[in-house]
C-alpha positions in Angstrom: 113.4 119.4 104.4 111.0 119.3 101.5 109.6 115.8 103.1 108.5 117.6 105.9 105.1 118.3 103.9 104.6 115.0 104.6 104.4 114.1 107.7 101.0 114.2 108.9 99.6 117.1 111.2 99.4 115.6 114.5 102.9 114.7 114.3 103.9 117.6 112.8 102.5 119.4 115.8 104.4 117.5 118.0 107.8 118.3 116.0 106.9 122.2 116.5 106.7 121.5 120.2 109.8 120.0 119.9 111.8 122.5 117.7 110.4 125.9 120.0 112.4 123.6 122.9 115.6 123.5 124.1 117.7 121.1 124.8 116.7 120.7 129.0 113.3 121.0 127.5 113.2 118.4 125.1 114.6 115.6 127.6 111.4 116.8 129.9 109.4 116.6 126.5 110.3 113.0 126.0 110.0 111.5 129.3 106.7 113.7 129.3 105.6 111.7 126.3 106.6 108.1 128.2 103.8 108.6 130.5 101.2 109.3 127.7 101.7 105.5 126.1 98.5 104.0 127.1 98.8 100.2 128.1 98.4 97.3 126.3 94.6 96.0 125.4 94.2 92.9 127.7 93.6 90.6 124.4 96.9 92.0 123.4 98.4 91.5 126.5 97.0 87.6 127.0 98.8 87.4 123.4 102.0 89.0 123.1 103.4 86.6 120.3 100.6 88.3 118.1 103.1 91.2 118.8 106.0 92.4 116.9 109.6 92.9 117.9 112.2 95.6 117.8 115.6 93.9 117.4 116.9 96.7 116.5 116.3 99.0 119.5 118.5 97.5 123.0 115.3 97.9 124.6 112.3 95.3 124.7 110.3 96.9 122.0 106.8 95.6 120.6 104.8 97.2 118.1 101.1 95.6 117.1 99.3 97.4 114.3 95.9 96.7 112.3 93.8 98.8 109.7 90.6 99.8 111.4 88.3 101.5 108.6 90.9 102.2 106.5 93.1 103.9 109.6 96.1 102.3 111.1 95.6 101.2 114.9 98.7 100.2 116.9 99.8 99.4 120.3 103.1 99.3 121.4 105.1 98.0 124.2 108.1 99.1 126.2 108.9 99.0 129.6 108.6 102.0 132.1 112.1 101.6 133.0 113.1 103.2 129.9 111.5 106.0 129.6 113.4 107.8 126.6 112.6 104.4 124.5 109.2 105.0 125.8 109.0 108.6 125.0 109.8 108.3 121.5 107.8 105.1 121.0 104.9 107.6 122.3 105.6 110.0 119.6 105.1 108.0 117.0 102.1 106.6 118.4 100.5 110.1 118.9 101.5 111.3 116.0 100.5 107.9 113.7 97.4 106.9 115.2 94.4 106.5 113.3 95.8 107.6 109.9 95.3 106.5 107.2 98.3 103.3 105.6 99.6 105.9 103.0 99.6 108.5 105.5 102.2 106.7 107.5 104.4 105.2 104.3 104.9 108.8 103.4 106.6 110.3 107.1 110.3 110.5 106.4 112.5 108.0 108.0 114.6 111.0 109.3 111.8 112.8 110.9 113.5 113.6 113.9 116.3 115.7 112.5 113.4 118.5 112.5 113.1 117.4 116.1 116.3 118.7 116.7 116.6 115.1 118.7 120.2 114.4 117.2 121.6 117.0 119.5 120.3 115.1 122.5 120.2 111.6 121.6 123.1 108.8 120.5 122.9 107.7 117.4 122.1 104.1 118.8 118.8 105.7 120.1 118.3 107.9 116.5 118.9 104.2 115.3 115.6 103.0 117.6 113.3 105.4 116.5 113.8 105.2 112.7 113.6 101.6 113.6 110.0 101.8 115.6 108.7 103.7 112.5 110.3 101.5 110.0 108.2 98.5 111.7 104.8 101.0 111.8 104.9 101.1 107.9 105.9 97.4 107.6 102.4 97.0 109.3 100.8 100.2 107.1 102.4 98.4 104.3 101.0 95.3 105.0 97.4 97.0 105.3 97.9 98.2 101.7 98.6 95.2 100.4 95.8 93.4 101.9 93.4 95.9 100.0 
């Protein structure tokens, strides 16, 4: 994938970890990553509507994100009860946080492919992670256009 140049280095670290896995290993690698979401701010979670929504993905999903000194911060939201949801939520939080709005436009909205995650996921779950980073860059989007 010529894209793959792209995607920025701390996510690109975390597809290695992914591709040197197999398939057992990458189930553990996702629910590893469900437990390294951090919780919600409290202002963010006193103000939830400020948050937004994943309608795409079966599972509640909410996604905040603001440029911080020209890097994008986000928070996002998803219950412990699903922890696959969770895990790849988690991924694109390590792997986006604190870079810069261009940074994030440019990741290719099929990024998981070099994941290998199609051979363990349904599509309606390959659906909900495109969708999670489609939302990230609607907010890295919005950043640039604010500029």
């Amino acid at each position: 994938m010529s894209e793959y140049n792209q995607i920025p280095n701390k996510l690109k670290a975390i597809i290695e970890e992914f591709q040197t896995s197999d398939a057992h290993e990458k189930m553990d690698l996702l629910l590893y990553y469900a437990t390294q979401i951090p919780p919600l701010p409290d202002w963010l979670q006193k103000n939830k509507e400020n948050m937004q929504p994943v309608p795409e993905c079966m599972t509640p999903v909410f996604i905040y994100g603001e440029k911080q000194n020209g890097r994008m911060v986000f928070c996002i939201d998803v219950p412990s009860e699903s922890p696959t949801v969770r895990g790849f939520a988690a991924i694109l939080w390590e792997g986006l946080q604190n870079l810069s709005p261009e940074q994030i436009l440019a990741v290719p909205g099929d990024f998981y492919l070099e994941m290998g995650l199609d051979k363990i996921l349904t599509y309606q779950r390959l659906n909900g992670i495109s969708a999670i980073l489609g939302y990230m860059k609607r907010f890295a989007l919005d950043a640039v256009s604010r500029e």
